[in-house]
N, C-alpha and C positions, 0 to 999 in steps of 0.2 A: 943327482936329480934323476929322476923316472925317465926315459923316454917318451913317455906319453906329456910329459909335463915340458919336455923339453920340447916338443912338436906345438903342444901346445902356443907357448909362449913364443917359440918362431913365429907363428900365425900371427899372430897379435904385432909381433914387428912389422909384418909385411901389410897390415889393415888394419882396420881401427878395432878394439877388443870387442864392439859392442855387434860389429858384423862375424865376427870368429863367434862368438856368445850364439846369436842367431841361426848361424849354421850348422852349431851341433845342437841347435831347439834346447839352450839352458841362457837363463837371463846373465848379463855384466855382471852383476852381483856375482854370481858363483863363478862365472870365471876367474875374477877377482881374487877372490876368497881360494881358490885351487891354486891361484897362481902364487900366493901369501902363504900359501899353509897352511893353513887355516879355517878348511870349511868344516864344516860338523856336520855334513850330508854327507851319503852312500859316496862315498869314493872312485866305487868301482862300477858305479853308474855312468859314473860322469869316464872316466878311465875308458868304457867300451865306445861309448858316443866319440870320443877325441881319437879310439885308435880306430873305429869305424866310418869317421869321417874327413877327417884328417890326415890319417896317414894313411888308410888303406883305398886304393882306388875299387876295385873288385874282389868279390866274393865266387868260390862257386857254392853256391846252393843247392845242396839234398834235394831241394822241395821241385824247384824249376827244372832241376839235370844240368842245371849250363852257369858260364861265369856270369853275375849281375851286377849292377853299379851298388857301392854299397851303402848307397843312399837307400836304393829300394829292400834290400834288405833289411834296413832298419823299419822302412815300412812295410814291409810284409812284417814284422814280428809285434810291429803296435799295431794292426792291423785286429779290431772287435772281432772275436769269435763267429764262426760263423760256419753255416751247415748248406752253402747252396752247391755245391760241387764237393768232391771226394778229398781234391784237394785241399781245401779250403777246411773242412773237417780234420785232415791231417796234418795242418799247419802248424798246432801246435808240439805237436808229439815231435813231429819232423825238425822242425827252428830249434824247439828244445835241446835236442840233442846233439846241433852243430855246435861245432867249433866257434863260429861266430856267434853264439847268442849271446844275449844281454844277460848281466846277472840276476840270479832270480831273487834274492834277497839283499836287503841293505846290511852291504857288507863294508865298514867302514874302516879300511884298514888304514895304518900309521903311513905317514908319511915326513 
């Protein structure tokens, strides 16, 4: 079993599925269905949210210079485009290329 699916499913021992679901912002349902084997969505969606918010407490970020909760780093990357600051214009270029980004495509690997 994956690491991430094993973190997973520890979470869900320790609370109820439908608050672990909530926390990484994906419904019961797909937790479910990841925890079954059996989802037919991006994988690796799901994969970065459970090792972004579940296993990893911080990040350091390119963008900010410094370690950040890796909660906010998932919100700085869904975070609408946006042109009011230098940074903010370079948010994308920058999240892109870290180590912590989200995958850019739906990439549904075996499990």
């Amino acid at each position: 079993m994956p690491d991430w699916i094993a973190a997973l499913a520890a979470a869900c021992d320790k609370r109820p599925q439908k608050e672990v679901a909530a926390a990484i912002n994906y419904s019961n349902a797909v937790v479910h269905a990841v925890l079954r084997r059996n989802y037919p969505g991006a994988m690796a969606k799901v994969e970065a949210r459970v090792r972004l918010l579940l296993i990893t407490t911080s990040v350091t970020c390119p963008l900010y210079g410094m370690e950040i909760p890796a909660r906010r780093c998932l919100e700085t990357q869904d975070a609408p485009p946006s042109t009011a600051s230098l940074m903010a214009a370079n948010r994308a270029r920058i999240c892109g290329a870290c180590p912590s980004a989200k995958p850019k495509k739906e990439d549904a690997h075996g499990l």
